[in-house]
C-alpha positions in Angstrom: -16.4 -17.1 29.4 -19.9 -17.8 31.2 -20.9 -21.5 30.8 -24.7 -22.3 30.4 -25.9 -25.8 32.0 -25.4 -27.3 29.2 -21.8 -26.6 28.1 -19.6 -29.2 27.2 -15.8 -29.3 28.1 -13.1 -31.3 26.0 -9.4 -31.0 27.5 -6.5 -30.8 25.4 -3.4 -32.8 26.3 -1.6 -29.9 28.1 1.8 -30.6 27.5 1.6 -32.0 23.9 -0.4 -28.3 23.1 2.4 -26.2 24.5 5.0 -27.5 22.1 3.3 -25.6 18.8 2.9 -22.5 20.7 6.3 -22.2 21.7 7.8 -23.7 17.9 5.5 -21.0 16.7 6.8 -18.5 18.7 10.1 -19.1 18.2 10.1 -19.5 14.4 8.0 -16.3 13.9 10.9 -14.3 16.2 13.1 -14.8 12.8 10.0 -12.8 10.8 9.7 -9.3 11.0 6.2 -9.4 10.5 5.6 -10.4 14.0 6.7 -6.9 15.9 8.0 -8.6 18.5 9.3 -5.7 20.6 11.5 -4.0 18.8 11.0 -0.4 20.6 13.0 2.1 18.0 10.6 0.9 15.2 7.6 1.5 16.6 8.7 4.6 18.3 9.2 5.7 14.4 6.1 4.5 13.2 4.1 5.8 16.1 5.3 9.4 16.0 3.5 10.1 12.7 0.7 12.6 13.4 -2.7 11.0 12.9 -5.6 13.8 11.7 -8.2 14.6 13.9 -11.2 11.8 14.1 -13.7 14.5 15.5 -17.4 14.3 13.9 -16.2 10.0 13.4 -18.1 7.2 15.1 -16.0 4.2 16.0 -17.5 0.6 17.2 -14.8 -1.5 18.7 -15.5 -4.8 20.2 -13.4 -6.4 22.9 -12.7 -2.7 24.0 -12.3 -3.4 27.5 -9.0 -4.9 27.6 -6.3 -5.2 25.9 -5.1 -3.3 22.1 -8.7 -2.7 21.9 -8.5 -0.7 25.6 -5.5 1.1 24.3 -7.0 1.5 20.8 -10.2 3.3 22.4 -8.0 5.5 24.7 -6.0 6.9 21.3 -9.4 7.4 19.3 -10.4 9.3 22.1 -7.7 11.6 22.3 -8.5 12.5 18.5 -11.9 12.9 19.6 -13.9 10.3 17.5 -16.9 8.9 19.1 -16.3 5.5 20.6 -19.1 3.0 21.0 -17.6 0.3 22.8 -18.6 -3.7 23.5 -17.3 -5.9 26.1 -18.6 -8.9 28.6 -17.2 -7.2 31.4 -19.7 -4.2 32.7 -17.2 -3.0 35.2 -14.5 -3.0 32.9 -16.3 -1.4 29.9 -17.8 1.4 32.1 -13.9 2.0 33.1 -12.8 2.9 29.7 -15.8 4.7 28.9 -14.7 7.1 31.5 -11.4 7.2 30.6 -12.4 7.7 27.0 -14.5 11.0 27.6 -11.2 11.9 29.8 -9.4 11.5 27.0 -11.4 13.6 24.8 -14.5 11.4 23.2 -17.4 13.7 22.9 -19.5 10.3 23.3 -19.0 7.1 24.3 -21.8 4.3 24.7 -21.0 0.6 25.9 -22.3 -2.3 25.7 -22.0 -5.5 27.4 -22.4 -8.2 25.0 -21.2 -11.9 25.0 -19.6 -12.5 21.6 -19.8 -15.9 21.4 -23.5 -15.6 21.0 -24.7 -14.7 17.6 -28.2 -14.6 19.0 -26.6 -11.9 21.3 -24.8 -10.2 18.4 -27.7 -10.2 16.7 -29.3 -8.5 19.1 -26.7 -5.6 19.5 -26.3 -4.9 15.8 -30.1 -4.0 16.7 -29.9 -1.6 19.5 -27.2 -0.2 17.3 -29.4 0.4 14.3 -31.9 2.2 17.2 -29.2 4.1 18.8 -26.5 5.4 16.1 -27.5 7.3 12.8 -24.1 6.2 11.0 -20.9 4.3 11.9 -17.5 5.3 10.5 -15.8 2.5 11.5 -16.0 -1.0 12.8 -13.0 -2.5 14.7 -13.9 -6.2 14.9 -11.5 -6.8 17.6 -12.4 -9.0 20.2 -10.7 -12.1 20.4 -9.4 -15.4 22.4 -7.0 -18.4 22.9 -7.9 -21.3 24.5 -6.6 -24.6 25.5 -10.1 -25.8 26.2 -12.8 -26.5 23.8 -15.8 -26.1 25.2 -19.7 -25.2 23.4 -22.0 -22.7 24.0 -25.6 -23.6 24.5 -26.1 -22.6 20.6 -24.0 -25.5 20.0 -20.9 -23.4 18.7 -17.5 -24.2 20.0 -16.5 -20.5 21.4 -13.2 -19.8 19.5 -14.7 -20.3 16.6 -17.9 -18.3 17.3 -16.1 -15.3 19.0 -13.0 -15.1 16.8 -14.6 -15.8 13.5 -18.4 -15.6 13.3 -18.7 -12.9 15.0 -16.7 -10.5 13.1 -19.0 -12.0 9.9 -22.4 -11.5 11.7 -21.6 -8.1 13.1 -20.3 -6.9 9.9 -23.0 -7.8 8.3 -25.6 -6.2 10.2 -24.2 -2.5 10.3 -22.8 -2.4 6.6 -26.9 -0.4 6.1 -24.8 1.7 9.0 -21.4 2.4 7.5 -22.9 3.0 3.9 -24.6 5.9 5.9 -20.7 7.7 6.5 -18.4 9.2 3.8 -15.3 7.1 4.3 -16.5 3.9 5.9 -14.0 1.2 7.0 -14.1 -2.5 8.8 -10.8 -3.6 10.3 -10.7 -6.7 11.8 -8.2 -8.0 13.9 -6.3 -11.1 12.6 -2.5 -12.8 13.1 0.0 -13.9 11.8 -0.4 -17.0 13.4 -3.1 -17.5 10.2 -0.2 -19.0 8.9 -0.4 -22.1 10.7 -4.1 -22.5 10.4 -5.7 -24.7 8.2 -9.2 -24.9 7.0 -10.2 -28.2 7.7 -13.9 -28.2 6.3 -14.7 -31.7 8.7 -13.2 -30.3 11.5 -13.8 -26.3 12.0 -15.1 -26.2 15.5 -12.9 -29.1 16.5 -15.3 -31.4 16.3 -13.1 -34.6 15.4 -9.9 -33.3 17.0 -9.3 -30.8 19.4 -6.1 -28.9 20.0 -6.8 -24.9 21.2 -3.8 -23.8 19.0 -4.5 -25.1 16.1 -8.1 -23.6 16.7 -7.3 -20.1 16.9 -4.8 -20.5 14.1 -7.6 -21.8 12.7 -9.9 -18.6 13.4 -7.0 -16.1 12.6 -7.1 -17.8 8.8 -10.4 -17.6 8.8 -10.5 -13.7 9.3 -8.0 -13.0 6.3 -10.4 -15.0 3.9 -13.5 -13.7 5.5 -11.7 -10.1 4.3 -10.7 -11.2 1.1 -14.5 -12.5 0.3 -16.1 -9.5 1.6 -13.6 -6.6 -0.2 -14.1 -8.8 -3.3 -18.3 -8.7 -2.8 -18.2 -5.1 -1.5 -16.0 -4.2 -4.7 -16.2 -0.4 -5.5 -18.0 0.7 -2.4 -17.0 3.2 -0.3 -17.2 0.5 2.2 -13.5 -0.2 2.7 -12.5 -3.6 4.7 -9.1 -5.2 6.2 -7.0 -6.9 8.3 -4.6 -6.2 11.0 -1.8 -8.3 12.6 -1.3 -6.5 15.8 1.8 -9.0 16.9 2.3 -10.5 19.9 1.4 -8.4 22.5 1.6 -8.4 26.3 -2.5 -8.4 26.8 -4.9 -10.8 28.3 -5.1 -13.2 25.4 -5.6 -16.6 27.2 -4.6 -15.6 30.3 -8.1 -18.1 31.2 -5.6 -20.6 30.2 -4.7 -23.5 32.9 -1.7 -25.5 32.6 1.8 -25.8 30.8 0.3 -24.3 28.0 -1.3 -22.0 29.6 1.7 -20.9 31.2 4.3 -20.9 28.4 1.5 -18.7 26.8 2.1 -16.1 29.9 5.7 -16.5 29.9 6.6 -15.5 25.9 3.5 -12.6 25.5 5.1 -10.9 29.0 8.8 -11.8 27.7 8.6 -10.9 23.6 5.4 -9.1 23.3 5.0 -5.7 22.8 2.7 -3.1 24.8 -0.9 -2.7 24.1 -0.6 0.8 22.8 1.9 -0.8 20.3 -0.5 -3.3 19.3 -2.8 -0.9 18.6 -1.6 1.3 16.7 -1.8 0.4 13.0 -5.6 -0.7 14.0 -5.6 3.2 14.9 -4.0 4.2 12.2 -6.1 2.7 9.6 -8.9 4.0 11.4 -7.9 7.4 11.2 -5.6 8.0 8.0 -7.1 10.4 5.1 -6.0 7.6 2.9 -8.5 4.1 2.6 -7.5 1.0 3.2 -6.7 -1.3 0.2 -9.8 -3.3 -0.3 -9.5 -6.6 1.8 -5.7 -6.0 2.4 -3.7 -7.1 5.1 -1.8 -4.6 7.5 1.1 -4.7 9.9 3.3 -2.3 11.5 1.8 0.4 9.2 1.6 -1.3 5.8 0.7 -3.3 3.8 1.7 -7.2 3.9 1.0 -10.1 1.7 -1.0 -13.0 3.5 -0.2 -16.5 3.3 -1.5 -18.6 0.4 -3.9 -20.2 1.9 -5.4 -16.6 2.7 -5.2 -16.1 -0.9 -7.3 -19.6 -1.8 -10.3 -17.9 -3.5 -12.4 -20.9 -3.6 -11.5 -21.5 0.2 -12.7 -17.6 0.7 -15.9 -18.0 -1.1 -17.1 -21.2 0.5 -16.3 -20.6 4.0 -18.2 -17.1 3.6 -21.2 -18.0 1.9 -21.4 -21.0 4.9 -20.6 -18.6 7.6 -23.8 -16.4 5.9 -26.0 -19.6 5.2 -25.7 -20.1 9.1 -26.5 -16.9 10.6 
């Protein structure tokens, strides 16, 4: 991530930070909600035919890389209409060429730093001046790191990229999505939600920093951020949810230095699963005739019930009328 002059760096203690990635690992390889590669399942799952996404317009974020690279590539081949956001120009214009191989009639990209709300802001514009509707949003980009360090809007980046802004770019298009006839938001969240706590004095790691506990931290944060949003959005044909993709095999913190860092490498290359199988309920809740649940949660193709603390409705409706009050 690009550092202005003014960024400040905290370090975490490297080898006390690797010991709650690898516990967590190793106690979510006894849940089956994790898809941890387990190739006969998902070769099931994925051979159900998806309908045709032709005449659909799809946003995903973090679509260079990654489930979302893989996510764009399969929309493509059912011939939705990809608009596509990334950091990386080189790598964004790649899959928008692969994506028109593939089959998208369209494809526009757009290079956007996501842990800038001013710059989120500023593509949910271009977006209103470029795109008559959106079908669906696929908040998707995402990171891990082991380092906290603050943008020059004062934002500590996980929390800004993996939680605020999913809430600011959601908020900008819904005008956009109540223009389509089945309209969805799926936003990319984890499992690892369930070792995230909402600490109201300590959100962007302000008093104590460990990168972890952070994006656990940002993944809870996205299930209640759902839950407040299907509740507001009710009845509308505006349908929004969650996905936990499992661990995968993709780029997630590979910016990481370190033990942690490295342990990190070592179990996603090890346990996790491809990016096309991290994908593919994302795709598939994109694509199936039948909506979403209202702010449900998803995994390996259905539905799954969130921890408690996703559940906390008071905990839902405070942290999304702050995140609002702030942008």
């Amino acid at each position: 991530m690009g550092q202005g002059s003014g960024t400040k760096v905290q370090l975490a203690d490297q080898g006390c930070s690797t010991l709650p990635v690898i516990g967590f690992l190793s106690r979510l390889s006894k849940r089956s909600t994790l898809g941890l590669r387990q190739d006969s399942i998902y070769k099931v799952d994925m051979s159900e035919s998806l309908p045709s996404m032709k005449g659909k317009v799809v946003l995903i974020t973090g679509a260079s890389r990654g489930i979302g690279r893989s996510g764009a590539l399969q929309m493509a081949r059912l011939g939705a209409e990809l608009i596509l956001v990334g950091r990386h120009r080189g790598r964004v214009e790649e899959i928008a060429r692969l994506g028109q191989e593939a089959g998208s009639p369209q494809v526009k990209t757009f290079v956007v730093d996501l842990t800038s709300r001013k710059q989120v802001s500023e593509l949910g514009k271009k977006i209103w001046q470029e795109v008559p509707k959106l079908d669906v949003l696929w908040n998707n980009a995402g990171s891990y790191f082991t380092e906290r360090k603050v943008t020059e809007e004062g934002l500590e980046r996980t929390w800004a990229m993996n939680h605020l802004a999913y809430v600011d770019l959601t908020k900008r298009l819904i005008p956009l999505l109540e223009e389509s006839s089945d309209p969805r938001v799926i936003c990319t969240a984890s499992e690892a939600h369930r070792w995230g706590r909402i600490e109201w004095d300590n959100l962007q790691g302000e008093k104590r920093w460990d990168g972890w506990k952070a994006y656990c931290r940002t993944k809870l944060a996205n299930l209640l951020f759902v839950a407040e949003q299907g509740r507001r959005l009710g009845d509308s044909p505006i349908r929004i949810c969650a996905v936990h993709p499992g661990l995968v095999n993709s780029a997630l913190g590979d910016e990481n230095r370190g033990w942690a860092g490295l342990a990190f490498r070592v179990l996603k290359n090890v346990f996790g699963k491809t990016n096309e199988q991290g994908a593919d309920t994302a795709v598939w809740l994109a694509a199936r005739a039948a909506r979403p649940i209202q702010g449900g949660y998803y995994a390996k193709r259905r539905e799954c019930l969130p921890s408690a603390a996703a559940r906390h409705e008071d905990s839902a409706r405070k942290l999304w009328e702050m995140s609002q009050a702030a942008s």
